[in-house]
BALOLUM-406271 format. One record per residue: residue number from 1; x negated, y negated, z negated of N, C-alpha, C in turn. Coordinates in nm, 3 decimals, decimal comma, always signed. Example, Ala and Ser with C-alpha at 12.3 -4.5 7.8 and 13.67 -1.06 7.14 Angstrom:
REM BALOLUM-406271
@seq = 1 | nxx = -1,319 | nyy = +0,569 | nzz = -0,780 | caxx = -1,230 | cayy = +0,450 | cazz = -0,780 | cxx = -1,320 | cyy = +0,330 | czz = -0,780
@seq = 2 | nxx = -1,285 | nyy = +0,225 | nzz = -0,708 | caxx = -1,367 | cayy = +0,106 | cazz = -0,714 | cxx = -1,290 | cyy = -0,003 | czz = -0,787
This chain:
REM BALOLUM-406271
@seq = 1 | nxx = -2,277 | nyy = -1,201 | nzz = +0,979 | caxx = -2,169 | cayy = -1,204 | cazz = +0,883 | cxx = -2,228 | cyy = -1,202 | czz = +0,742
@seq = 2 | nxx = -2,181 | nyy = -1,303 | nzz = +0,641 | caxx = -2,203 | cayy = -1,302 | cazz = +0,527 | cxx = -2,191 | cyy = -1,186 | czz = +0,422
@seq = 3 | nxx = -2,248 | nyy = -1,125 | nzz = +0,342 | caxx = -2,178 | cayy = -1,012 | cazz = +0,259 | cxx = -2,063 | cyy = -1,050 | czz = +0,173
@seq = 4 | nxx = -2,013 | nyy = -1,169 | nzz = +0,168 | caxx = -1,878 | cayy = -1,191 | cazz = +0,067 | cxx = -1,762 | cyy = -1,171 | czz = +0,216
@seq = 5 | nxx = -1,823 | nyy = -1,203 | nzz = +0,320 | caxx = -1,748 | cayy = -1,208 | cazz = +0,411 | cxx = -1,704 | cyy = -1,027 | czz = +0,431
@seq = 6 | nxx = -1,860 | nyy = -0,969 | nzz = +0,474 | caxx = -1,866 | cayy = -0,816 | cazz = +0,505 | cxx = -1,743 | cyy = -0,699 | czz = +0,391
@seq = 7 | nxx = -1,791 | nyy = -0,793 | nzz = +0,228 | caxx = -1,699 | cayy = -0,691 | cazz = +0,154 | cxx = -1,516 | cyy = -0,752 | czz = +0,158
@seq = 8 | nxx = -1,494 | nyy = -0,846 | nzz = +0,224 | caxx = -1,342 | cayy = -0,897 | cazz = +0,271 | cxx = -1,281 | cyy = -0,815 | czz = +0,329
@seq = 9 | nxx = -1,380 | nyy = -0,783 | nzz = +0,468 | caxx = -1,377 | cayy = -0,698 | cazz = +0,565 | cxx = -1,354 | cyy = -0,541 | czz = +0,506
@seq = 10 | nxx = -1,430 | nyy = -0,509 | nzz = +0,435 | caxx = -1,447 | cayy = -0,360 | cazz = +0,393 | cxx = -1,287 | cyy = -0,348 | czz = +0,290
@seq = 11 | nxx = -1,267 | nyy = -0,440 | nzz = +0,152 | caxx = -1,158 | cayy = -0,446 | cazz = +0,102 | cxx = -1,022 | cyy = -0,452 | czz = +0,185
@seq = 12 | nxx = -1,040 | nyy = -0,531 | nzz = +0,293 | caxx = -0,873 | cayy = -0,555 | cazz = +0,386 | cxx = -0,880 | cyy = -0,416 | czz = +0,446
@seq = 13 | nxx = -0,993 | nyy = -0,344 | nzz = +0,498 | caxx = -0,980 | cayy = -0,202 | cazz = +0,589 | cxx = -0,921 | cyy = -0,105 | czz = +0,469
@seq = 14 | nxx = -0,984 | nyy = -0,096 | nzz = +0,372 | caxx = -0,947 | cayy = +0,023 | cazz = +0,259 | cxx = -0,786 | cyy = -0,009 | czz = +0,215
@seq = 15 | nxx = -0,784 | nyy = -0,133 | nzz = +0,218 | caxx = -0,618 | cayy = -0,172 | cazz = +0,145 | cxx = -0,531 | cyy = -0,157 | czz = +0,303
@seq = 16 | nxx = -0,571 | nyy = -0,136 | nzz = +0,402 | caxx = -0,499 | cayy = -0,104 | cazz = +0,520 | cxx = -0,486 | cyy = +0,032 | czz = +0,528
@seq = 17 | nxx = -0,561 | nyy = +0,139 | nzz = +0,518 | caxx = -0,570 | cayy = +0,219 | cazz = +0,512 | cxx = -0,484 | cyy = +0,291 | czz = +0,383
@seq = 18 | nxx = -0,511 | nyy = +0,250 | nzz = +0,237 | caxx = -0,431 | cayy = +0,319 | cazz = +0,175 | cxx = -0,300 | cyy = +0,276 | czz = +0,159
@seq = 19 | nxx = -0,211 | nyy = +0,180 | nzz = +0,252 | caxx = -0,133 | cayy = +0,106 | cazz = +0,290 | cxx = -0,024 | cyy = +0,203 | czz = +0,367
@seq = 20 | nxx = -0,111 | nyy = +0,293 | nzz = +0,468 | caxx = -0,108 | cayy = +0,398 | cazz = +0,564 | cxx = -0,100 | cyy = +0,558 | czz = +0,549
@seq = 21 | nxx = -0,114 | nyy = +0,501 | nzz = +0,397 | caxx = -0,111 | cayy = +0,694 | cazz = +0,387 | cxx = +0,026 | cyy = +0,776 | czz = +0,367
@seq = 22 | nxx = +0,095 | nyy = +0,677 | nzz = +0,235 | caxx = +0,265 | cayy = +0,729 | cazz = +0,194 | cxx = +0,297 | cyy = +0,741 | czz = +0,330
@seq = 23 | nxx = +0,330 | nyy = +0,628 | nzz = +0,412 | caxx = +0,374 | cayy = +0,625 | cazz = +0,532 | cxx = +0,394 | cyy = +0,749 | czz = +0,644
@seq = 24 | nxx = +0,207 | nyy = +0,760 | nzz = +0,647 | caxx = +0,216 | cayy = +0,913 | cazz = +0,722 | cxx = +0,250 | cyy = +1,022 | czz = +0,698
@seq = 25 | nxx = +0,246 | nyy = +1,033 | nzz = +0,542 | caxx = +0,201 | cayy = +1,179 | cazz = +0,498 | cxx = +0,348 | cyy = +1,240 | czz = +0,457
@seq = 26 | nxx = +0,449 | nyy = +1,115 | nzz = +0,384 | caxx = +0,574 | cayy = +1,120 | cazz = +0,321 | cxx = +0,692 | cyy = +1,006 | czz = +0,429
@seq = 27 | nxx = +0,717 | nyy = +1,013 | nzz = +0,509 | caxx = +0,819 | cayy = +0,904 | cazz = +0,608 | cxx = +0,890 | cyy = +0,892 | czz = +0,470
@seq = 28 | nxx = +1,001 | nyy = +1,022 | nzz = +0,453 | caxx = +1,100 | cayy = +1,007 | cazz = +0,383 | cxx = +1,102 | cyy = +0,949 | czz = +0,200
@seq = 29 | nxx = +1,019 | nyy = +1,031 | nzz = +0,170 | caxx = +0,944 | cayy = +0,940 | cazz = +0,043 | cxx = +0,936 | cyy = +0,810 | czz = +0,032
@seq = 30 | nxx = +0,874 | nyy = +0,756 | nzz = +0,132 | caxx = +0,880 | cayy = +0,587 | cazz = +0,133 | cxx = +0,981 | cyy = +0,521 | czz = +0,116
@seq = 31 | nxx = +1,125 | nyy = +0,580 | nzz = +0,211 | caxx = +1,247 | cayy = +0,497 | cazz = +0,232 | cxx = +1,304 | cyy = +0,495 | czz = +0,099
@seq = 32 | nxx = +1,277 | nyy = +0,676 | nzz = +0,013 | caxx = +1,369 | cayy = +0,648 | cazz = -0,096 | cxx = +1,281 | cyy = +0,574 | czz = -0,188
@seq = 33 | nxx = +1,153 | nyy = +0,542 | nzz = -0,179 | caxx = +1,090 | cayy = +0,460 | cazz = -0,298 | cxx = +1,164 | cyy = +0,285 | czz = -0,253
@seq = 34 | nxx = +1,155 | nyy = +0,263 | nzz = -0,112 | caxx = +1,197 | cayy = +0,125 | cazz = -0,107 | cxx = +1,336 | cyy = +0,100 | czz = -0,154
@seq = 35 | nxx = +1,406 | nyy = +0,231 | nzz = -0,115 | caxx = +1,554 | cayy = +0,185 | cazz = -0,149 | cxx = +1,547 | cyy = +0,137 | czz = -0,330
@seq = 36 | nxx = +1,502 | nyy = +0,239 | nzz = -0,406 | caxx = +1,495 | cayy = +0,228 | cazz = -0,510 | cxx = +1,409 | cyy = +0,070 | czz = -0,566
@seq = 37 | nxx = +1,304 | nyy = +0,037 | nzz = -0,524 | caxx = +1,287 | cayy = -0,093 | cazz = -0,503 | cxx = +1,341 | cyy = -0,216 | czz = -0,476
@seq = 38 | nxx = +1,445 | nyy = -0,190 | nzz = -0,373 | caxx = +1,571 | cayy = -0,280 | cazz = -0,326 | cxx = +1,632 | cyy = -0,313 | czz = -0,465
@seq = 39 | nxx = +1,708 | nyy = -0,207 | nzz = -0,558 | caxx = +1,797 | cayy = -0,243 | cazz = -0,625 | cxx = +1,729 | cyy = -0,262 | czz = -0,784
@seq = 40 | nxx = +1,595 | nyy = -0,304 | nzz = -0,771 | caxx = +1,536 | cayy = -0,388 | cazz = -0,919 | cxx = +1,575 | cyy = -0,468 | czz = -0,919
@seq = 41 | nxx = +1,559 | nyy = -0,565 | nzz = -1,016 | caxx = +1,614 | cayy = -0,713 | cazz = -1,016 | cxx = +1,468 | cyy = -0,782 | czz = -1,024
@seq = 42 | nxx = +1,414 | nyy = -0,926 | nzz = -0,965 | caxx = +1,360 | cayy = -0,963 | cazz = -0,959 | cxx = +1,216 | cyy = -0,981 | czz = -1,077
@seq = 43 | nxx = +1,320 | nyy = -0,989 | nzz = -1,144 | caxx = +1,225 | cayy = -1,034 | cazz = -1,305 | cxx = +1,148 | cyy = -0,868 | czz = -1,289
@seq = 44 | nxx = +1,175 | nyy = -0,771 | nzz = -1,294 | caxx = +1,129 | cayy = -0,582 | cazz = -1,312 | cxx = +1,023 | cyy = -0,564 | czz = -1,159
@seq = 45 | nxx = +1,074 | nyy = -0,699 | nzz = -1,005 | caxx = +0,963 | cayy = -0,693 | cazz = -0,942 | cxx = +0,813 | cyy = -0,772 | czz = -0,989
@seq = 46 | nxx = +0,869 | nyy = -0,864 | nzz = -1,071 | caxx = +0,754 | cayy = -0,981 | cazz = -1,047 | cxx = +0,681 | cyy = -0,920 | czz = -1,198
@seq = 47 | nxx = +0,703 | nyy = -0,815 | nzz = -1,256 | caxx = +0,616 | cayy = -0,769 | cazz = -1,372 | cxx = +0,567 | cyy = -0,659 | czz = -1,312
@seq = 48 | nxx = +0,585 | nyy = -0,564 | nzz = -1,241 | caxx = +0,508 | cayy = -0,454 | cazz = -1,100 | cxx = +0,425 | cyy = -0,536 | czz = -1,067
@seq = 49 | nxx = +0,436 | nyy = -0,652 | nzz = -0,990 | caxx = +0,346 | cayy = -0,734 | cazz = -0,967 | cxx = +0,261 | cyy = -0,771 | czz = -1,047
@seq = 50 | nxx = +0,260 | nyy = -0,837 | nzz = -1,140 | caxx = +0,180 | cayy = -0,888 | cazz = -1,259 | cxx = +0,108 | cyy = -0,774 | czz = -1,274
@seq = 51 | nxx = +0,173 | nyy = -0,626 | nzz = -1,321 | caxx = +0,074 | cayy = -0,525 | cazz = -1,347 | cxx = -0,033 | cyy = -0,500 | czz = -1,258
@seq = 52 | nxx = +0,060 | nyy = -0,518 | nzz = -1,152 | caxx = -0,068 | cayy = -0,414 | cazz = -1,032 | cxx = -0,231 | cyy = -0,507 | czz = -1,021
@seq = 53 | nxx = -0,149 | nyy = -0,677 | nzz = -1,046 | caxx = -0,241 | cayy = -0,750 | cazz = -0,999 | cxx = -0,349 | cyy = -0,758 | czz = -1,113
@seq = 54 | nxx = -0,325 | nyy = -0,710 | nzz = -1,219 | caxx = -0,445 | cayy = -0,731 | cazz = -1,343 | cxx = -0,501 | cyy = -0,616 | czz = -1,357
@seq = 55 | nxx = -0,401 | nyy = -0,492 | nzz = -1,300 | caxx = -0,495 | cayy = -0,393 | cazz = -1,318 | cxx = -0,588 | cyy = -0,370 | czz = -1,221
@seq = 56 | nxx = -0,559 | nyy = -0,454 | nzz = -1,070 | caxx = -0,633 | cayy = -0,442 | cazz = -0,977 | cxx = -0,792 | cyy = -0,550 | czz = -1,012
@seq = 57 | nxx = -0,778 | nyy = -0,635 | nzz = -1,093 | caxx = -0,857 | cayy = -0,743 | cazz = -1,142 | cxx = -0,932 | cyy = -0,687 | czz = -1,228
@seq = 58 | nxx = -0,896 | nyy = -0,563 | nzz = -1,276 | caxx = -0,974 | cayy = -0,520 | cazz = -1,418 | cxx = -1,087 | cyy = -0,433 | czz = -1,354
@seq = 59 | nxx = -0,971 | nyy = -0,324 | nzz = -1,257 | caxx = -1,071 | cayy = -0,241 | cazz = -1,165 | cxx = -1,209 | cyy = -0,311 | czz = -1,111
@seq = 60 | nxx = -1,131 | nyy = -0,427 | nzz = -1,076 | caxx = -1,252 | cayy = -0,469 | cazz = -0,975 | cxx = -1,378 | cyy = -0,531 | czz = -1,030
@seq = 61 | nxx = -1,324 | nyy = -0,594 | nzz = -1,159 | caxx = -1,414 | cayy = -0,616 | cazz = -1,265 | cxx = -1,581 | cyy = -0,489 | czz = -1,332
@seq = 62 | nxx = -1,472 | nyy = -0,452 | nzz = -1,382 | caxx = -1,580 | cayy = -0,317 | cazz = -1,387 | cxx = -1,616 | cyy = -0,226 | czz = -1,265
@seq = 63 | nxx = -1,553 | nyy = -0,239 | nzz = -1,136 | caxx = -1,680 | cayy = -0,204 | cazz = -1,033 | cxx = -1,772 | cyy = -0,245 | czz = -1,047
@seq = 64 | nxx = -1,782 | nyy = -0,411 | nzz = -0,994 | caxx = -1,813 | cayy = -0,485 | cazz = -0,978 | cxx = -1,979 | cyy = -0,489 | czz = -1,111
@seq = 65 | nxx = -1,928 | nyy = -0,472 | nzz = -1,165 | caxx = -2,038 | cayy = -0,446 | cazz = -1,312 | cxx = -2,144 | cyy = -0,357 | czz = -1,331
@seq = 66 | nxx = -2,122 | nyy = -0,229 | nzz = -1,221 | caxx = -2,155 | cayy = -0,140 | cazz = -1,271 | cxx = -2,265 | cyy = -0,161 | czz = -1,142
């Protein structure tokens, strides 16, 4: 296995994993975060999105650097 391949592997397990935690740790927590999620309006999802995804880009940036 390639190492761009190996760290795919390692990134999809960690993002599975912390995927898994609200879930276990909070059942009820989750439902009321989704409900509350349900009733955004699209434009308030797709900027959550935008955030998460640049701040996840920035993170990974300066790992990546160091």
């Amino acid at each position: 296995m390639t190492p761009e391949w190996k760290d795919f592997g390692v990134a999809l397990s960690l993002f599975l994993v912390f995927e898994g935690i609200l879930p276990f740790l909070n059942p009820m927590g989750l439902r009321a975060a989704m409900r509350a999620m349900s009733e955004l309006s699209d434009v308030q999802l797709r900027i959550g999105g935008l955030v998460s995804m640049i701040s996840g880009l920035a993170l990974l940036y300066f790992v990546r650097q160091s």
